[in-house]
C-alpha positions as CSV (number, residue, x, y, z in Angstrom):
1,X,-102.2,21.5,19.0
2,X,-103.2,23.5,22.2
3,X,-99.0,23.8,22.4
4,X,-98.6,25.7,19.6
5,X,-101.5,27.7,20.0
6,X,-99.8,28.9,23.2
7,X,-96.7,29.1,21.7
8,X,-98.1,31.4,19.2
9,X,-99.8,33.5,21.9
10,X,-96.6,33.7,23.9
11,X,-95.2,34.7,20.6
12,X,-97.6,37.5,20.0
13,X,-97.3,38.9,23.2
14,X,-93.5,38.8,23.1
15,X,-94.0,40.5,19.8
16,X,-96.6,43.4,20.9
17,X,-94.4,44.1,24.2
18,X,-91.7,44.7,21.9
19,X,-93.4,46.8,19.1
20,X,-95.1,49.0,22.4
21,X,-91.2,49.3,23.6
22,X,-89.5,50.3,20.1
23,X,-92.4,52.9,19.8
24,X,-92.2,54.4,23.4
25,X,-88.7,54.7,22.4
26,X,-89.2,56.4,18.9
27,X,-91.7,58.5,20.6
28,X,-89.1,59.7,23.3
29,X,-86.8,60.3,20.8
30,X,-88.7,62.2,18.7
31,X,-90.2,64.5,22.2
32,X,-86.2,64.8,22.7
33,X,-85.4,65.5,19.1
34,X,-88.6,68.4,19.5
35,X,-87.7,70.0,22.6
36,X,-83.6,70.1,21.5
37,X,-84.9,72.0,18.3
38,X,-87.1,74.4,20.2
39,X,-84.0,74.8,23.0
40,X,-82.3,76.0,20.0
41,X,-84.9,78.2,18.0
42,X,-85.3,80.2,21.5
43,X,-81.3,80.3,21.5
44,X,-81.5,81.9,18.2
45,X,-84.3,84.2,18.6
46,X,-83.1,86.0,21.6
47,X,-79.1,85.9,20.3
48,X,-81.0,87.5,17.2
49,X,-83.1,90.3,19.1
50,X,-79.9,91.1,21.2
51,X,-78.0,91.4,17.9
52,X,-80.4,94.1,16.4
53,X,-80.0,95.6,19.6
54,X,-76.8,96.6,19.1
55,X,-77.0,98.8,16.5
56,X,-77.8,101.2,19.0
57,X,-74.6,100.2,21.6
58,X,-71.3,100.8,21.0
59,X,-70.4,97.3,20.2
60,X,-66.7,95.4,19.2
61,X,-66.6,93.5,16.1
62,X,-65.2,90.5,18.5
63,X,-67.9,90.6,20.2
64,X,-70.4,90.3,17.4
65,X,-68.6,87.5,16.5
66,X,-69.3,85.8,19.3
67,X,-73.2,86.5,18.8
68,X,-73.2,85.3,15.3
69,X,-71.0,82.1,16.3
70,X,-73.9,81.4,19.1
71,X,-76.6,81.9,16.2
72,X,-74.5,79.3,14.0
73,X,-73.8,76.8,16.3
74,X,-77.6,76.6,17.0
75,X,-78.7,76.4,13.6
76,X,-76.1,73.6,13.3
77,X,-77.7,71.4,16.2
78,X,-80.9,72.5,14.3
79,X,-79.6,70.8,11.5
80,X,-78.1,67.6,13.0
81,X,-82.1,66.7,14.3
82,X,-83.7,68.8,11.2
83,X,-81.7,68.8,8.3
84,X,-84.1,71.2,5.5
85,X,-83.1,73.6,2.4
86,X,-83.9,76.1,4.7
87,X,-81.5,75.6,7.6
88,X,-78.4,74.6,5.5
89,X,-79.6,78.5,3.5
90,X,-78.8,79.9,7.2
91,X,-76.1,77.9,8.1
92,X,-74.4,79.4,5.1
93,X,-75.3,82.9,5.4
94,X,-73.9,82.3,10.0
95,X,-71.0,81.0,8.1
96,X,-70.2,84.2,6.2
97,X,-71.0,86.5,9.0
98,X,-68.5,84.8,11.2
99,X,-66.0,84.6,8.6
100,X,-65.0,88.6,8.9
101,X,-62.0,89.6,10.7
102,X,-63.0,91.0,14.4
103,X,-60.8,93.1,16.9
104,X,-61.8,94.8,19.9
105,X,-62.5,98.3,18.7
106,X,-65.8,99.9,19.6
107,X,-67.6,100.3,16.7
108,X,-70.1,103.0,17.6
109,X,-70.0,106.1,20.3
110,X,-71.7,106.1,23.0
111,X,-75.2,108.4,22.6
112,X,-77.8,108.3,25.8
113,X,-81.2,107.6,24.4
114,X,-83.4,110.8,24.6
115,X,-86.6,109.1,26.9
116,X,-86.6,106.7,30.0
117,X,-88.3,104.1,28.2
118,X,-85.6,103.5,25.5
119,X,-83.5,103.7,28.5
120,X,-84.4,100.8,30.1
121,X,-84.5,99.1,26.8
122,X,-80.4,100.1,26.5
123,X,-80.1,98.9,29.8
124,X,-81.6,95.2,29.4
125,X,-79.7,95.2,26.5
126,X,-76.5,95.4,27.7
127,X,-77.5,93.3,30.7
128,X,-78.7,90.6,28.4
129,X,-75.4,91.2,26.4
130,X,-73.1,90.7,29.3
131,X,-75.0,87.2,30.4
132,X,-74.9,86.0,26.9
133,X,-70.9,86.4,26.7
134,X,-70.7,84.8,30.6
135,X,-73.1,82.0,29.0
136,X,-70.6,81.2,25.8
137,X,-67.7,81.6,28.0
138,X,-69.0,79.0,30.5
139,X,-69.7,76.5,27.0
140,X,-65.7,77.4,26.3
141,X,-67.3,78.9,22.9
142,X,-65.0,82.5,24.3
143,X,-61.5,82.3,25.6
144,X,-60.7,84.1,29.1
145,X,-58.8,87.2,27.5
146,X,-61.6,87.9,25.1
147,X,-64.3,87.3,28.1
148,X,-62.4,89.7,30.6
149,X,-62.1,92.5,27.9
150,X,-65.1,92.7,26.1
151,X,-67.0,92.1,30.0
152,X,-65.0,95.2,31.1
153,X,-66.2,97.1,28.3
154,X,-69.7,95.8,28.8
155,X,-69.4,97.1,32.2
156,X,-68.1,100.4,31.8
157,X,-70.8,100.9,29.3
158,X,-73.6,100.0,31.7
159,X,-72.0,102.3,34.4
160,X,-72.1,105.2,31.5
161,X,-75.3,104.5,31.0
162,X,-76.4,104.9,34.7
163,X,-74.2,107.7,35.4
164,X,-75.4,109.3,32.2
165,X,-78.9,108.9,33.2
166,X,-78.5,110.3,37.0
167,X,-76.9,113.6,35.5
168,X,-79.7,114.0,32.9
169,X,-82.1,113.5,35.7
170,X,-80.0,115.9,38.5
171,X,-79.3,118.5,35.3
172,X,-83.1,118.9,34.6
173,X,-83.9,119.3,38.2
174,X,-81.0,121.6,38.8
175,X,-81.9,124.1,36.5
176,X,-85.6,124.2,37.9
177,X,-84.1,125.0,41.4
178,X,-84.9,121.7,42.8
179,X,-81.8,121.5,44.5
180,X,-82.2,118.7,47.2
181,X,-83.4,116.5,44.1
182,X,-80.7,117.1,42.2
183,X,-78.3,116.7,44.7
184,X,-79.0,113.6,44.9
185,X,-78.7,112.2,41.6
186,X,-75.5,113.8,41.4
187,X,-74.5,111.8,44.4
188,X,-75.5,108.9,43.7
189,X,-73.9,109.3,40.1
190,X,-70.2,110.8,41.9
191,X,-71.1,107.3,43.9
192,X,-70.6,104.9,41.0
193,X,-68.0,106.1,39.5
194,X,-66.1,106.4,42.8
195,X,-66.9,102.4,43.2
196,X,-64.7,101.7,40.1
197,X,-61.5,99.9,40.9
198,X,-59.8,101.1,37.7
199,X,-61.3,104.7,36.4
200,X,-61.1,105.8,32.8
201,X,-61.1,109.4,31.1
202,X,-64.6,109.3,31.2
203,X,-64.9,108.7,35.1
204,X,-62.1,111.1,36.1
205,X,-64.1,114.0,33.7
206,X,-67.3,113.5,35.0
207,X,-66.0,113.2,38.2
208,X,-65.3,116.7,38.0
209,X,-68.3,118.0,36.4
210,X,-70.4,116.5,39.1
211,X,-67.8,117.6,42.2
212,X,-68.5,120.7,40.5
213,X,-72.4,121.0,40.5
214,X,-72.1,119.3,44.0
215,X,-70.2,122.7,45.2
216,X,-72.6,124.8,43.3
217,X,-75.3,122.9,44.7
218,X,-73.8,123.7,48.0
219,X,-72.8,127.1,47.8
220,X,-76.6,128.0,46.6
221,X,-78.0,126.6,49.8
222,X,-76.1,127.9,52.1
223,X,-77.2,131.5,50.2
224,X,-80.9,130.5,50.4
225,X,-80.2,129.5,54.0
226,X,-78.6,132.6,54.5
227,X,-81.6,134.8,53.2
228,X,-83.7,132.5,54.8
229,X,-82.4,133.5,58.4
230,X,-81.6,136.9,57.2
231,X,-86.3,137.0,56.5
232,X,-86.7,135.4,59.9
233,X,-84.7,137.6,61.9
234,X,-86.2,140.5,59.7
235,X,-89.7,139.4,60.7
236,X,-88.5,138.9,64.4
237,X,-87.5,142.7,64.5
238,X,-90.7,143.6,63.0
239,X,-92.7,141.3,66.0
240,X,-91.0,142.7,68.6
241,X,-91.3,146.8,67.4
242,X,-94.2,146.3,67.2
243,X,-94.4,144.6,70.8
244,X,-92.2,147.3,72.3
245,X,-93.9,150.3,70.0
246,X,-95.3,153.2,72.5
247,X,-99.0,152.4,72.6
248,X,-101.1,155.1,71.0
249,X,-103.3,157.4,72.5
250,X,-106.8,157.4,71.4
């Protein structure tokens, strides 16, 4: 009798050890499953706000591709852990977006947002677009031709949109005579473009234009300097007439 009765509790503990261990297990899962569909949400959400993004930057349909393939590929993990009306509804609509032919033509000109803040905003953007693409290349989601292409586009663009910015910046303090200011941004915008290994129409033009200011930058201070030594010599003259005047009889 007392046997089985320790049989049975042997049994029972056997059996509670192993219900503990198959739930530890489900619960792991299930933490795994969670954090594998939040990994993706957050992969869609900021592939998403990049996307809207680009309305704004000049943008290839290839590369857009590429975006939209990173938003379907997520929703498809979504969907092997979470499979709901919803999802399959987005996997469908990823599925059509990705289906239209893409080349690497620039679908959009290039237009310097008017204040600094939206600026910035252009600037992250492109940023955030250029680590995206190195992300999906490194996942072998881009091929290298497509990766080298649209990251020297990406590239130019963000050197644009600096140089573009310094001239804005040296322009407005150019024309209120705040010459050593504007000098600088000008330099530092002649700087960047020099540092290109291959230079496009763009860099050679505005190369140019800024070699240009840079001279008239020059040329207008050696005139002030000029007029400035021209004053102190004048007021020199006047000190020492007025030294070397005859003294006046009182």
């Amino acid at each position: 009798m007392y046997v089985i009765i320790i049989i049975l509790i042997v049994v029972l503990l056997i059996a509670a050890i192993f219900i503990n261990a198959v739930q530890q297990h489900r619960a792991k899962i299930e933490s795994e499953r969670r954090a594998e569909v939040s990994k993706q949400k957050a992969i869609i959400d900021e592939t998403e706000n990049v996307i809207m993004a680009c309305v704004n930057i000049p943008t290839s349909p290839r590369l857009m591709e590429v975006l939209h393939n990173r938003v379907l590929n997520a929703l498809k993990v979504i969907n092997e852990h979470n499979s709901t009306p919803e999802i399959k509804q987005r996997i469908n609509d990823a599925e059509q977006r990705t289906s239209i032919g893409s080349d690497g033509t620039v679908t959009s000109d290039f237009v310097l947002p008017d204040n600094d803040k939206l600026i910035i905003q252009y600037i992250q953007a492109v940023k955030k677009l250029r680590i995206l693409l190195r992300s999906e290349h490194s996942k072998g989601k881009v091929d290298s031709k497509t990766f080298i292409d649209e990251e020297k586009q990406l590239e130019r663009l963000q050197i644009k949109v600096n140089v573009e910015t310094l001239i804005k910046r040296g322009r407005a303090a150019h024309q209120t005579n705040m010459l050593g200011s504007a000098r600088q941004y000008y330099e530092k915008a002649k700087a960047a473009l020099e540092n290109q290994n291959q230079k496009d129409e763009y860099a050679h033009s505005r190369l140019a234009n800024l070699t240009e200011w840079l001279n008239e930058i020059q040329s207008n201070l050696k005139s002030v300097n000029a007029q400035d030594r021209a004053k102190r010599q004048e007021e020199e003259r006047d000190e020492l007439d007025e030294l070397f005047a005859p003294k006046k009889k009182w």
